[in-house]
N, C-alpha and C positions, 0 to 999 in steps of 0.2 A: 428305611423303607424296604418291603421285600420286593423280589422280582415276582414277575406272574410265572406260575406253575405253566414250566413245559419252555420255559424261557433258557435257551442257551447262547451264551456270548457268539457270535460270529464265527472267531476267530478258531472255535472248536465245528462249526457244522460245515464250513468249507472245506476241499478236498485241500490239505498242506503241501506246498511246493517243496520238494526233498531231494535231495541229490540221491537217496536208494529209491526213489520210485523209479517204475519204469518210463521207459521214452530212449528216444535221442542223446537229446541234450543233458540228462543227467546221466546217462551212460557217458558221454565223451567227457563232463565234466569227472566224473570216477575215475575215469581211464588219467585226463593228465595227472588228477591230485595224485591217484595210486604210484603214476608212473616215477611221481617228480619223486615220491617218496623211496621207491626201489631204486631210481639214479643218487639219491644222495646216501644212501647206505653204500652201496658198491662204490662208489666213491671216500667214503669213510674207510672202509678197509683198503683199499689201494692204498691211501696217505698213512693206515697203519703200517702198512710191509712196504713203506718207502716208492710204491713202483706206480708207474706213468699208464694210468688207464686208457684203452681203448673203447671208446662208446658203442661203435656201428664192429666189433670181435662179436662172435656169437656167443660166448658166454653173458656178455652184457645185456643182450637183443634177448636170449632166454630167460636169465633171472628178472628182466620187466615184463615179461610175457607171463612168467609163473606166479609172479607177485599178483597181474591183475587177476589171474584166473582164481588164486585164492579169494582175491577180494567177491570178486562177483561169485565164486562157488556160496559164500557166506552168505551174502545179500538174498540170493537165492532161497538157499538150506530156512534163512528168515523168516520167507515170505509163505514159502510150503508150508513151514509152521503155525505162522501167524491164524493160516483157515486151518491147519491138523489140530493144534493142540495151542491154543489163544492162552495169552500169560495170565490173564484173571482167571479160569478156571482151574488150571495146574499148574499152578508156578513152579515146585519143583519140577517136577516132571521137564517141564518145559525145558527148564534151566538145563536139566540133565541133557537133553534131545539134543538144544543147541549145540554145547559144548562136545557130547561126542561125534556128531554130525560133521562138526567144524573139525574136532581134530583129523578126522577118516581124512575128508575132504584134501587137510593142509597138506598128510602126510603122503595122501595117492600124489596132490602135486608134486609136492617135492619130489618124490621116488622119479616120477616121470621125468621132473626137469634135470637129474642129476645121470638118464639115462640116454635123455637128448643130445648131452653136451660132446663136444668132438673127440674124438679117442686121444686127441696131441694135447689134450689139455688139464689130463691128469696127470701127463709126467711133468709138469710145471711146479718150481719149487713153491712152498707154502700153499698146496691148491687146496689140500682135504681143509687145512684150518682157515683158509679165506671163502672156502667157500659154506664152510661151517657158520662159521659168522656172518657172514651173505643172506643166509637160511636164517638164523637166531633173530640177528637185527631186524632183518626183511620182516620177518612174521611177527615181531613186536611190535614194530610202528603200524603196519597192516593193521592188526587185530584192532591197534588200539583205536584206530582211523575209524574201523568199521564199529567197535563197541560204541563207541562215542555218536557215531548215525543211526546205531541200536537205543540206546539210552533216549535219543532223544525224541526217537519215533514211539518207545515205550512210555516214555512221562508224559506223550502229547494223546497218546490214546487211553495211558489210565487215567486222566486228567478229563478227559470225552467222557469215559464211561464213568466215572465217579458225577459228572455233571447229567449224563443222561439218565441214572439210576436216581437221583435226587428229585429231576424232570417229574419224573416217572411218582416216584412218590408223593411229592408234592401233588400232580393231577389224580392221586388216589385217594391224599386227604380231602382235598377239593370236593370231588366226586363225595367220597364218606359226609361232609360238612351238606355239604346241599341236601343230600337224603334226610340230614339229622335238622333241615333249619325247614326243608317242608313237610317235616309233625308239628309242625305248630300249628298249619294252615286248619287239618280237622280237630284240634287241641284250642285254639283258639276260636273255631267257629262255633265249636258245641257250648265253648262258657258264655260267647256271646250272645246267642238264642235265647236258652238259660236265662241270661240276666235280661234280654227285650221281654220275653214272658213274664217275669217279674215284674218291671216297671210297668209292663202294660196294666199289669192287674193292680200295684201299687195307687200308681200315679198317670192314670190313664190321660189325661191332663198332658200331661208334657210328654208324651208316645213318641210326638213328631220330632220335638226336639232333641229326642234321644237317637231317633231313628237317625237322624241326620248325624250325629256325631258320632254313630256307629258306622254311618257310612266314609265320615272321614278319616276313620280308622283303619278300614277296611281299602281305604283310597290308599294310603299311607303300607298296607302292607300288599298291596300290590308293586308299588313301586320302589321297594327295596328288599322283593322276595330273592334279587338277584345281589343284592350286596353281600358283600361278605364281614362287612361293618358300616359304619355309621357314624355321625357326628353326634359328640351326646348333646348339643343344641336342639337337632333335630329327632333326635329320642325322647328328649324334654317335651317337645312341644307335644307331639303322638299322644307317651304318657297324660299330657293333661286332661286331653280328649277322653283319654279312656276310663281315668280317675274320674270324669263328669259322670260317664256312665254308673259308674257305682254311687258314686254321692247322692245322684238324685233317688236312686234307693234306699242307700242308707243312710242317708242325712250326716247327724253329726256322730252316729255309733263309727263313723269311717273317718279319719282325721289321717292326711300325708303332708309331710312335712318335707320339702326338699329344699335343700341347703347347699349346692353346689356353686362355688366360685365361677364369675366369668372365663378366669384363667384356663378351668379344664373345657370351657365348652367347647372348643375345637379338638379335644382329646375324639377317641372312637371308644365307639363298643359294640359287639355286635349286634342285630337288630331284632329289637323286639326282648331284648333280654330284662328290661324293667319292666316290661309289662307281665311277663311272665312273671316276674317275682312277685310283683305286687298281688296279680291274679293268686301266686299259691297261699300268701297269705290269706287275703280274703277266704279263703276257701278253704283253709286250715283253722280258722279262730273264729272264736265268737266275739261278735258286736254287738253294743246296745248303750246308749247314748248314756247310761249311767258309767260303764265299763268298756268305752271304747275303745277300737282296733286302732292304734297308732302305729304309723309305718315312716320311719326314718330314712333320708337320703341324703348322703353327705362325703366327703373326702377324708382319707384316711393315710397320712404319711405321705403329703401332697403326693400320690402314685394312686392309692387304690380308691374303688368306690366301694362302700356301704350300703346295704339296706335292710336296716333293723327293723322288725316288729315285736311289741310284747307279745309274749306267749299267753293265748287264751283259747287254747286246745279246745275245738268240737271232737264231738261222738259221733260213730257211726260215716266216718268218710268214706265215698267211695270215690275215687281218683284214678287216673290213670297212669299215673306218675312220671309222666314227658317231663313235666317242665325242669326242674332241679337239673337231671340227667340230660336234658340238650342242653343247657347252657353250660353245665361242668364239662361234657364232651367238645362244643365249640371250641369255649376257652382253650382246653387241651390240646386241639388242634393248630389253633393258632397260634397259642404262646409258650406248648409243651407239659403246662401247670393245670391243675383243674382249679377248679374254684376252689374258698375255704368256705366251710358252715362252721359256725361256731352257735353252741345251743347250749342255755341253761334254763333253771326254772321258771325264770321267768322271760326272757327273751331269746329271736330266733335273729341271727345274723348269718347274711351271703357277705364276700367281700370276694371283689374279683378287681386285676390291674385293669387299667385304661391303657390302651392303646394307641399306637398313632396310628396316622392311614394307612392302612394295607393294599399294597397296592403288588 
């Protein structure tokens, strides 16, 4: 079953709790994960060059001071981004932006932290290559700390916008579908005047009884002008209504034949789509009780329905040519496929799938 257009999961329309959003408490959470990461690098390289680290020396206090500024200069560089130049529009670009942004950023830190550091603390044996590694190491767990809170603020917002672009198209097919299922309303009034005029002058005799079954026809597309499908049970039943209408004018030149298993009555189809067929028939062929209009209804590959008529081509039609073209357009919409017409000389078939509820 589908969702309804415009339907987004939750878990995409609330604001997501992140440790790079702003605030408090995801800054202090930043700050220890960052820091815990910059103490265990400078502790890495101590147990490299054998020697007994000092926590609260300044060297230490500044390489976790430098570590978080890069963090948070990144997070930042991010977020300016995110409103400058959004990853769905220009990804490369973007990409580019990031990455030289971040490296400016890493490299002004560094410069700076390597300019803070106490004057007694470069003549210390191994310092350029400890603290080489300090800078290396530091900036590779970093990065990766922060790509890893990039990636997954990127997957969670293209994952949004792929879902609100879909939103969005779905309530344009919607919108298209509704326009394309109220032409029927003056497509179906005009043939049904048409054929009252007729029986009146026919069979002025049964005027009332027709009137009344056109009015429950008319009941019937009132109240599934809003569907976007239907139960073929309850298509079945409409159709029958409307098939009186013609019968009691054409007698037996009109013969329908529907053949449809219980099993599909709970299937869907959109509304009103049999009667339209039936109508273009009628209104395509000639009848006449020696050569009558026979109109087939039946299931095809337990999946599709059928609606054959022999071909008994009239002259001089003039038509509006709704019907064929909204029910191939529906179809389209809903299941991506148009209808099939299959035509030879002697007979005219639609075949379209059944559906389940659309909801």
């Amino acid at each position: 079953m589908r969702k309804q257009p415009n339907q987004i999961p939750e878990e995409f329309t609330r604001t997501p709790v992140s440790i790079i959003g702003k605030g408090i408490k995801p800054t202090v959470f930043r700050f220890l994960i960052v820091s815990a990461i910059g103490f265990s690098v400078i502790l890495l390289v101590y147990f490299l060059y054998g020697e007994s680290p000092e926590p609260l020396a300044p060297p230490f206090i500044i390489s976790i001071i430098a570590f978080n500024l890069i963090s948070e200069g990144n997070i930042i560089i991010n977020r300016v981004l995110d409103r400058k130049s959004p990853w769905f529009f220009k990804i490369t670009l973007r990409t580019r932006q990031q990455l030289g942004w971040s490296l400016l950023w890493t490299l002004f830190i560094g410069i700076i932290a390597f300019i803070s550091l106490p004057d007694d603390v470069y003549r210390q044996q191994h310092f350029f290559m400890s603290a080489l590694l300090v800078f290396i190491f530091g900036l590779i767990f970093v990065l990766l700390f922060n790509s890893t809170l990039f990636l997954k603020s990127f997957f969670l917002n293209w994952k949004k916008s792929v879902l609100e672009a879909e939103a969005l198209k779905q309530a344009k097919l919607l919108s298209d579908y509704k326009v394309l299922q109220n032409q029927l309303n003056p497509h179906f009034l005009f043939n049904s005047f048409s054929t009252l005029i007729s029986e009146i002058h026919y069979n002025p005799e049964t005027a009332i009884e027709f009137a009344q079954k056109l009015a429950d026809v008319y009941r019937y597309l009132l109240q599934k002008k809003n569907d976007l499908t239907v139960p073929v049970r309850e298509e079945l039943e409409f159709l029958n209504d409307f098939i009186f209408l013609h019968q009691q004018r054409m007698g037996n030149s009109l013969k329908v034949l529907i053949e449809i298993p219980e099993a599909f009555m709970d299937h869907h189809l959109p509304p009103m789509s049999l009667q339209l067929l039936i109508e273009n028939a009628i209104k395509h062929n000639q009848a006449s009780e020696k050569h009558p209009l026979t109109i087939q209804l039946g299931i095809k590959d337990k999946k599709n329905m059928t609606v054959c008529n022999n071909l008994q081509p009239k002259t001089n039609i003039h038509g509006t040519g709704t019907g064929l073209d909204n029910i191939s357009k529906r179809y389209e919409m809903l299941t991506g496929d148009p209808i099939k017409i299959k035509k030879t000389e002697t007979s005219f078939c639609v075949e379209f799938p059944l559906l389940y509820q659309y909801e």
